[in-house]
C-alpha positions in Angstrom: 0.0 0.0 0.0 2.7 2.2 0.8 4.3 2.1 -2.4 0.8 2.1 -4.1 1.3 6.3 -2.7 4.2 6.7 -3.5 3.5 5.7 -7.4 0.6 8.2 -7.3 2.6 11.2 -5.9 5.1 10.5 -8.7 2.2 10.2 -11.3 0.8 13.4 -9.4 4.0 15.2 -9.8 4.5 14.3 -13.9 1.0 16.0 -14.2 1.5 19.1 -12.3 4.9 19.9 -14.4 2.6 19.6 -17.7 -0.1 21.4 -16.3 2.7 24.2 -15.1 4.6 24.1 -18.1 1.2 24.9 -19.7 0.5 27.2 -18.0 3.6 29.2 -18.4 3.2 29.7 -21.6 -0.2 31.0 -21.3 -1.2 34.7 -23.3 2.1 34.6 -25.6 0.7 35.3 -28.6 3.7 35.4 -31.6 1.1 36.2 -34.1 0.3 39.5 -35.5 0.6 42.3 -32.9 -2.7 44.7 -32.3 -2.7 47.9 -34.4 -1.0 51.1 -32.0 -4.8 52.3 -31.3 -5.9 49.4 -29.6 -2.8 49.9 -27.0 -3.0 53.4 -26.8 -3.7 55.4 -23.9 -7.5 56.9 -23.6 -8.1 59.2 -25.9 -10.6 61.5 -27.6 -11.1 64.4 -30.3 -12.6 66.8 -31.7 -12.5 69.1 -35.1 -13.9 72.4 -36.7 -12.7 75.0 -38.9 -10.2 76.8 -36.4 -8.8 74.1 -34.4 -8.1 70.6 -33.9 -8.1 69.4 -30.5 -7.0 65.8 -29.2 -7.4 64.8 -25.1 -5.1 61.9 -23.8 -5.7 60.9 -20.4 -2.3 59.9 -18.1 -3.0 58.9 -15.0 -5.2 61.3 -13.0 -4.6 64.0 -15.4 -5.8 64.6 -19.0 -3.3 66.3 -21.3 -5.1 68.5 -24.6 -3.2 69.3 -27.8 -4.2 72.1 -29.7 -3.5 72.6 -33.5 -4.9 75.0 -36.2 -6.9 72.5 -38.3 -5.6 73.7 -41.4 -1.5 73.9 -40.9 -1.4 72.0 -37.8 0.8 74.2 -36.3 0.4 74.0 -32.7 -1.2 76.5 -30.6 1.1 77.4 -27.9 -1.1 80.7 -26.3 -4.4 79.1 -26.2 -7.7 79.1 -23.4 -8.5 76.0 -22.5 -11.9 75.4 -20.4 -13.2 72.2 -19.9 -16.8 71.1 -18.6 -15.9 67.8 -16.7 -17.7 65.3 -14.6 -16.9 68.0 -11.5 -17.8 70.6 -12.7 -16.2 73.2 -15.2 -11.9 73.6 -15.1 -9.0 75.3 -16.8 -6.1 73.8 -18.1 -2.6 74.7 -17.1 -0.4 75.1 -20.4 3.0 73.1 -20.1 5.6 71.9 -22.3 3.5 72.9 -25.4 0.1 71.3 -24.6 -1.9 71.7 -21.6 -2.6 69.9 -18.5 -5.7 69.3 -16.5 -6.3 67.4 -13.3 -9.1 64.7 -13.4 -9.1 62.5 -10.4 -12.6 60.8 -12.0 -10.4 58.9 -14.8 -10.3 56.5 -11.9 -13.5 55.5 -12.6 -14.1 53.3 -16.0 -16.9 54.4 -18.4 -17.8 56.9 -21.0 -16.7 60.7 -20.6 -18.7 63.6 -22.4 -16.6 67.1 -22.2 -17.1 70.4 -23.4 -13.9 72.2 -24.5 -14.0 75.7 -25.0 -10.5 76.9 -27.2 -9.8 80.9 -27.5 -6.5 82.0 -29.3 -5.9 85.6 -30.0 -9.7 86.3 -31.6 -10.3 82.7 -32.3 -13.0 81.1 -30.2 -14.3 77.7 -30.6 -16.3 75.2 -28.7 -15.2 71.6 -29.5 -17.6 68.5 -27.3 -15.1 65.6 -26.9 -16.3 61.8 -26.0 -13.6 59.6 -24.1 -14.1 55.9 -23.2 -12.0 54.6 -20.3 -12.1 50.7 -20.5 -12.2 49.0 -17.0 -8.6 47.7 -17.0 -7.1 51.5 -18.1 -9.0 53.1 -14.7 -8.1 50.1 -12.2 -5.4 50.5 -9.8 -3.2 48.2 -8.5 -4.3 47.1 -4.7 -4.6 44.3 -2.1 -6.3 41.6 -4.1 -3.4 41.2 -6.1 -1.6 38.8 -3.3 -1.4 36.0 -4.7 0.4 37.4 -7.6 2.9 38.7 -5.1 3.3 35.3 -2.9 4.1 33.8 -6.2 6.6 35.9 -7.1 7.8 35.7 -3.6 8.4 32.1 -3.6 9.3 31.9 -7.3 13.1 32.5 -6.6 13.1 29.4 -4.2 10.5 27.2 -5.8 13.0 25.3 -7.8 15.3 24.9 -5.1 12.2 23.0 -3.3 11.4 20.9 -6.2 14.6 19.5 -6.6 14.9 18.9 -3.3 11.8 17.3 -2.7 12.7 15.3 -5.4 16.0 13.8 -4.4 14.6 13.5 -0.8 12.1 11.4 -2.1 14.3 8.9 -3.9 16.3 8.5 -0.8 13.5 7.7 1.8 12.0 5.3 -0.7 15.1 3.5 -1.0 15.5 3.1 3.1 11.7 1.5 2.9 9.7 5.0 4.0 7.4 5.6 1.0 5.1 7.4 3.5 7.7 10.1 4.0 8.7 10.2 0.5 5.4 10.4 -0.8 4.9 13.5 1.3 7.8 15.0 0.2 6.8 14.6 -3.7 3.4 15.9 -2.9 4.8 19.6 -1.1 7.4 19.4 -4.3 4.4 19.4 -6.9 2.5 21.6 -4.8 5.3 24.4 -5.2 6.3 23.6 -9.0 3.5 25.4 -10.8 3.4 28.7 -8.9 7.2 28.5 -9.4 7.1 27.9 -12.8 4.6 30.3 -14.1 6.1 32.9 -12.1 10.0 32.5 -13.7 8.5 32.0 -17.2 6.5 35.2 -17.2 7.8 37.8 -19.3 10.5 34.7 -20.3 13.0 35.2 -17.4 13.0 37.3 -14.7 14.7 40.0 -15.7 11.6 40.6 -18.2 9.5 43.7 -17.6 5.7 43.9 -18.5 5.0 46.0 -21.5 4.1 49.2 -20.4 0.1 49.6 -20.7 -1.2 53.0 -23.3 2.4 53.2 -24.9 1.3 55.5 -27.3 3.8 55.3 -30.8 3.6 55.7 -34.0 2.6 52.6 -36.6 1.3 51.3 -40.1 -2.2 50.1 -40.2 -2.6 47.3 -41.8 -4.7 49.5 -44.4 -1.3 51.5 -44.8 -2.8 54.3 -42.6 -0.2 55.8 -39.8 -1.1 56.2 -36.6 0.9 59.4 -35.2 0.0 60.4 -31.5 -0.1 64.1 -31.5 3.5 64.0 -29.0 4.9 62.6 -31.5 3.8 65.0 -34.4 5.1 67.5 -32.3 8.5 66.4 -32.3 8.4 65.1 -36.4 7.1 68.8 -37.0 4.4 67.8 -39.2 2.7 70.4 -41.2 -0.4 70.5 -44.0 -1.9 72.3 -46.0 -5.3 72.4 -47.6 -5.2 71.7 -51.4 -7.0 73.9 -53.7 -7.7 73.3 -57.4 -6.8 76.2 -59.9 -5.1 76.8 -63.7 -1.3 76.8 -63.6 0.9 77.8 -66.9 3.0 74.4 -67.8 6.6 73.9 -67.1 9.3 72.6 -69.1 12.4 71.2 -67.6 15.9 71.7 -68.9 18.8 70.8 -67.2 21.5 73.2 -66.7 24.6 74.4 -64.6 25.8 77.4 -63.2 28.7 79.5 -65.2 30.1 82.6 -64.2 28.9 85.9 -65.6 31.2 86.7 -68.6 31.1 90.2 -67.8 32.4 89.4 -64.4 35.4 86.7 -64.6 37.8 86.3 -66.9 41.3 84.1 -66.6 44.7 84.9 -65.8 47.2 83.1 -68.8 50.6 83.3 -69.0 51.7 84.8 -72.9 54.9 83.0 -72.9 56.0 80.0 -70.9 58.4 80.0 -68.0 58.8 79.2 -64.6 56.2 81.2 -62.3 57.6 83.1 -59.3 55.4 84.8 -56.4 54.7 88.3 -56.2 56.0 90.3 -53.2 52.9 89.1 -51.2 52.4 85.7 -52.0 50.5 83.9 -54.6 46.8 84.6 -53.5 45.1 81.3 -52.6 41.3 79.6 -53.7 38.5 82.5 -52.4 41.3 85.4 -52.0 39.4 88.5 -53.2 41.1 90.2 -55.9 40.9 93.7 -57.9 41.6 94.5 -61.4 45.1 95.1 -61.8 46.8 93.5 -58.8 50.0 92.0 -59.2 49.1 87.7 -59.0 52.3 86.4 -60.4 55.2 86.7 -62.2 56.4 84.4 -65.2 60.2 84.1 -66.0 60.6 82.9 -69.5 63.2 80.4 -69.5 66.8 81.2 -71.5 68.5 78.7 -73.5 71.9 77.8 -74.6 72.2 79.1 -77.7 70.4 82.3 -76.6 72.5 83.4 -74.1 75.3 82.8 -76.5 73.9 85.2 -79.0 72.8 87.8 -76.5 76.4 88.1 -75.3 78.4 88.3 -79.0 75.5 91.0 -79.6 76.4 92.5 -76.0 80.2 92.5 -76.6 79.3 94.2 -80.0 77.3 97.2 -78.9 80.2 97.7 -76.2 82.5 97.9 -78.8 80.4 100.2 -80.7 79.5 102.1 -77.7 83.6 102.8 -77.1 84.4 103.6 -80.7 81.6 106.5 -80.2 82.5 107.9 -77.1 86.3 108.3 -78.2 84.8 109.9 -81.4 82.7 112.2 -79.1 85.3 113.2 -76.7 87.6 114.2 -79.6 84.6 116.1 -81.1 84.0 117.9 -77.7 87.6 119.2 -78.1 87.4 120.4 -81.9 84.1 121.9 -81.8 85.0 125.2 -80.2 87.8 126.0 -82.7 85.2 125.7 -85.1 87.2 122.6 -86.5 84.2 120.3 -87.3 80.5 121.2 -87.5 78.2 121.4 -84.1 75.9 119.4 -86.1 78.5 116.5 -86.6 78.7 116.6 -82.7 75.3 116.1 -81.8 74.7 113.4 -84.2 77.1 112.0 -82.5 75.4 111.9 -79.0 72.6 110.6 -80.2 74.0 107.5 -81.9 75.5 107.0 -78.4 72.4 107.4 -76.7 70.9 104.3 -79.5 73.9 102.5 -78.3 73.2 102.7 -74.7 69.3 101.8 -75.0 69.9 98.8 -77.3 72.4 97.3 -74.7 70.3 98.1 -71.8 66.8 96.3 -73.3 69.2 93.2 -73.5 69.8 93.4 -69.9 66.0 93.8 -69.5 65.0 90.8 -71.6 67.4 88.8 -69.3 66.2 89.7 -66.0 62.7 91.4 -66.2 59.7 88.6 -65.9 56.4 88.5 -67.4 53.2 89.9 -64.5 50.0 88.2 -64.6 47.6 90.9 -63.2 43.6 90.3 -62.6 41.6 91.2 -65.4 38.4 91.4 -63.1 37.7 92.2 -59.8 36.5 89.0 -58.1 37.6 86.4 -55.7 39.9 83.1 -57.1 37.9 80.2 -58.2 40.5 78.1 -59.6 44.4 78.2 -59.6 47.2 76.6 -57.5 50.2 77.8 -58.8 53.6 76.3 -56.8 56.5 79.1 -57.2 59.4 77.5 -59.7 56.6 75.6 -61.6 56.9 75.7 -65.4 53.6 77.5 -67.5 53.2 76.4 -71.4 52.7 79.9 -73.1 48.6 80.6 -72.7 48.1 78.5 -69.8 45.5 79.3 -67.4 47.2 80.2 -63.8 44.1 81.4 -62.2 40.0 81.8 -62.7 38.7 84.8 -61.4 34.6 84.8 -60.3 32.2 87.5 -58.6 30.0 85.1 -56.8 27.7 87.9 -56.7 27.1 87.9 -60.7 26.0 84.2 -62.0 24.5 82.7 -64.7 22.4 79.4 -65.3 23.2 77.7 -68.9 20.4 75.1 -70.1 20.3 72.7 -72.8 17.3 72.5 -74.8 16.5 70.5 -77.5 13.8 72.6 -79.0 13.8 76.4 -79.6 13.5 78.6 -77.0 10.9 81.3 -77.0 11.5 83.5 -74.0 9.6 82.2 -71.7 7.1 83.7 -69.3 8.7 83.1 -66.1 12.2 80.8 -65.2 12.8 79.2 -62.1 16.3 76.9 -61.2 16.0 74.3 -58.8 19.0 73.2 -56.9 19.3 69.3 -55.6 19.0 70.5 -52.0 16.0 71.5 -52.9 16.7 75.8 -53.5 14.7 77.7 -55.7 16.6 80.3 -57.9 14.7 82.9 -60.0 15.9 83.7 -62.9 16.2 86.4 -66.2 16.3 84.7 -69.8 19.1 86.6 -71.4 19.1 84.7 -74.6 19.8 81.2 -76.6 22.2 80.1 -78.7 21.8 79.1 -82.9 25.0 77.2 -83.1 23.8 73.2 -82.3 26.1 71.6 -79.5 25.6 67.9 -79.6 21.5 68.3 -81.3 20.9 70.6 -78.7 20.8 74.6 -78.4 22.2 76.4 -75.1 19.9 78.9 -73.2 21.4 81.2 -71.1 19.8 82.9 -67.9 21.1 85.6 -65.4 20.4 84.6 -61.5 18.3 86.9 -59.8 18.6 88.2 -56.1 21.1 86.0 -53.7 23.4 83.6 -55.0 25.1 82.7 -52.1 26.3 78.8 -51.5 26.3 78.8 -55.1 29.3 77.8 -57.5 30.4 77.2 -60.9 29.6 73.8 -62.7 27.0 73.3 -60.0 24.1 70.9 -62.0 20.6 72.4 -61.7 17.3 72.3 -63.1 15.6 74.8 -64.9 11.6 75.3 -64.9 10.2 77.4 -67.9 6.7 78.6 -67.4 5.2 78.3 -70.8 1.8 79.6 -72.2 -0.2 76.2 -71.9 -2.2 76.1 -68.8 -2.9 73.0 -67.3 -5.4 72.5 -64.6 -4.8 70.5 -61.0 -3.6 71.0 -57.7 0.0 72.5 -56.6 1.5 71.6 -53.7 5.0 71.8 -52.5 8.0 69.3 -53.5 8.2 68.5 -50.1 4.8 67.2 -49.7 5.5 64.5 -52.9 7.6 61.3 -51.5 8.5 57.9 -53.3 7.3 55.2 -52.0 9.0 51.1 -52.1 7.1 50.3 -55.2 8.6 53.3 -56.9 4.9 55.1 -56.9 4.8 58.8 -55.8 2.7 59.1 -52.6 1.4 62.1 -50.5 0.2 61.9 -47.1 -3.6 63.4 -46.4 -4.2 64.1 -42.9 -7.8 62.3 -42.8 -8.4 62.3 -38.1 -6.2 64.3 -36.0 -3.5 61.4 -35.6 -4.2 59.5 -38.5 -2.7 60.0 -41.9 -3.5 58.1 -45.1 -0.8 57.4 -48.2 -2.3 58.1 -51.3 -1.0 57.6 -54.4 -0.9 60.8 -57.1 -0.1 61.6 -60.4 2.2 64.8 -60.9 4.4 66.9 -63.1 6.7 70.0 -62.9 5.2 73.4 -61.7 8.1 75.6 -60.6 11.1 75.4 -58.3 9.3 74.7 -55.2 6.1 73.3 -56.6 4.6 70.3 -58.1 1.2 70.0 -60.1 -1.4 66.9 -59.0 -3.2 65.7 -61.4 -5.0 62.9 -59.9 -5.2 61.3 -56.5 -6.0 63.9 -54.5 -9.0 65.9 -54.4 -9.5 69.9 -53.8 -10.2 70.2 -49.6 -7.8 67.4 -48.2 -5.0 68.9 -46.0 -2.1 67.5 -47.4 1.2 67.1 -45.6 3.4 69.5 -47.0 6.3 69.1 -44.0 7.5 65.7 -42.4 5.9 63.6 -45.3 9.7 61.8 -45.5 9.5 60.9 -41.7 5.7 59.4 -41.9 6.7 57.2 -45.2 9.2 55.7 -42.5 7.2 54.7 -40.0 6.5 50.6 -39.8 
């Protein structure tokens, strides 16, 4: 009989490990995970015309957001009174929203508030519904104490088991299964608690998931979910969209030149080694005025140049003596009346010939080419090393006034001057511009368009790559909105994001072409009276 109990404690104890294991495991879905609105905090909202108002309790407090409905810029000097369940209340602005105390969150049910919103000479009254669900208003208490003996005795339960266990074994084999049967009994008593309480969370340095986590998501319809904190910190800004007629743009690409009025090159007319001027070669952005001094250029001698310079140097010396003796001799004759005065002044001026002749030698040896600035400007392009050697018409240094630039286009068709021209950098700048005229001569089956840049051109250089927007006289009808509103999606499809609820925005996809610069013509997709996002758009295509 005795070891009829201790087989049943044993068969006991294989049940309760199942039944434990079981039950650890219990509520760990790895399926599909709920949409963010089903785990967000309590919320509610309301919209009209002005202002777009969203209430999200936390804790014993509910916290209202206040945007104007049609930018969604928040409202940061707003009035905020509330009809609650106690009675009538003002919010407390902080941080950018504003705060209100509501100790009757506690309480689970269905919440109707007035809000009543004044900004500047905006007033607006906005009812707002709010449902708090039973397990969002309990508090944590007393009844929970069975939780917290099992998580008490969790630590030591499998300490006892194995104990049990081995104790057990050992009294059964010294002929006590009445003791050991005990033993295995207390050991599957204290195995389940144990073991549901180590696996929750999967070890016990796991930490419950924090209930009304608010965060942005993709629906499973594509939509985003964006909490209105979080809007605040992506910045994101709309627009409502407004059919109209718009002229049509043509796109040409382009790249900046300098204005040939205002640069010009430095070139060398001979070659020769390049030498620094007294204050140094000026370096890449060094402003410059016509005439300085940039450079010198020393044209280099050769052998059988120097040889001939000096047999004609030794030649006019010798001249030079043969006429000074004929001069001094002159000087002494001319008074007596011995030779004619004429005969002596011819002779100081074939000595002066002499002396200039041998002195430009001198000159051609020694004295080096100057490079000076044709334009004032600052220096674009040019290193020049001193002792480097410059082939005749080489370019030693660009000079550019960054304040005079041009655009030159390619176009493949003639160019009528157009009604408008806009550039449009990569980053995303928009450059107006002044047709100044196109080309006849064909350069590769295109003609080149030139345009003068209008108002600042700072950041700007030569060779940059931009595009250039001509307004032509077709009018095309549809919806412009900003480049920054149009993003590409992961199926290559451009995609702009309608705000539809106050944190809800829907992808949808459009059709568009170039309107200027900085905006973009819809053609289909989106309909006139959606608030479009025109700031952020890139951050909401990220969210998963």
């Amino acid at each position: 009989m005795s070891r009829l109990m201790a087989a049943l404690a044993a068969a006991l104890l294989i049940a309760m490990l199942g039944a434990g294991a079981i039950r650890a495991h219990e509520g760990h879905d790895h399926g599909p995970q709920p949409a963010a609105q089903a785990g967000a905090s309590p919320r509610g909202h309301a919209s009209s015309a002005l202002f777009e108002l969203v209430a999200i309790a936390q804790g014993d407090e509910l916290v209202f957001y206040v945007d104007r409905f049609a930018t969604n810029e928040p409202v940061r000097d707003a009035t905020v009174e509330v009809e609650t369940p106690d009675g009538p209340a003002s919010a407390t602005a902080a941080d950018g929203a504003y705060r209100l105390k509501a100790p009757w969150l506690a309480r689970h049910g269905h919440f109707d508030l007035i809000a009543t919103v004044s900004a500047g000479s905006d007033t607006d009254v906005l009812p707002i519904t709010i449902d708090v669900p039973e397990h969002a208003a309990a508090t944590p208490g007393a009844g929970s104490l069975l939780a917290r003996a099992r998580d008490f005795l969790h630590p030591a339960a499998g300490l006892a088991v194995g104990f049990g266990f081995l104790a057990g074994i050992v009294m059964m084999s010294f002929r006590r299964p009445r003791h050991a049967a005990a033993l295995l009994l207390t050991a599957a008593l204290l195995l389940p608690a144990g073991s549901v309480a180590a696996h929750e969370g999967h070890g016990d340095d796991a930490k419950p998931a924090q209930a009304g986590a608010d965060r942005a998501m993709r629906g499973p319809d594509g939509a985003v979910f964006v909490p209105k904190p979080i809007q605040r910190i992506f910045g994101l800004r709309t627009v409502v969209t407004e059919a109209g007629s718009h002229p049509r743009a043509i796109e040409l690409p382009g790249r900046i030149i300098p204005d040939p009025n205002a640069s010009g090159f430095v070139q060398t007319a001979v070659g020769g080694r390049l030498s620094a001027p007294p204050g140094g070669f000026p370096r890449l952005g060094t402003p410059v005025r016509q005439g300085d001094v940039l450079a010198h250029v020393t044209p280099p001698m050769q052998q059988i140049d120097v040889s001939d310079m000096r047999q004609r140097q030794g030649e006019l010396d010798q001249q030079m003596s043969i006429v000074e003796r004929r001069l001094l001799r002159y000087e002494r004759l001319a008074p007596s009346g011995a030779i004619a005065q004429i005969q002596l002044e011819e002779t100081k001026l074939e000595l002066e010939g002499l002396k200039e002749r041998r002195a430009s030698l001198d000159k051609v040896r020694r004295e080096p080419e100057v490079l000076i600035a044709p334009v004032t400007g600052v220096i674009a392009d040019g290193t020049p090393v001193a002792g480097q050697i410059a082939q005749p018409n080489a370019v030693v240094f660009q000079i550019v006034d960054p304040a005079r630039l041009w655009i030159e286009a390619q176009s493949f068709d003639a160019v009528i001057e157009p009604r408008s021209a806009v550039g449009a950098t990569a980053d995303g700048r928009s450059l107006p511009l002044n047709y100044r005229g196109s080309g006849w001569a064909d350069r590769n089956q295109s003609v080149a368009v030139q345009f003068e840049i209008q108002g600042e051109s700072a950041n700007l250089r030569a060779g940059q790559f931009v595009t250039v927007l001509l307004a032509s006289n077709d009018e095309r009808k549809g919806i412009a909105i900003p480049r920054s509103s149009v993003v590409r999606s992961s199926s290559g499809q451009d995609v702009v994001y309608v705000h539809t609820a106050p944190e809800r925005y829907e992808a949808k996809t459009v059709r568009v072409e170039p309107l200027d610069g900085a905006r973009v013509l819809v053609l289909a997709g989106v309909e006139p009276g959606e608030r479009v996002t025109v700031q952020g758009a890139e951050l909401l295509d990220h969210v998963r």
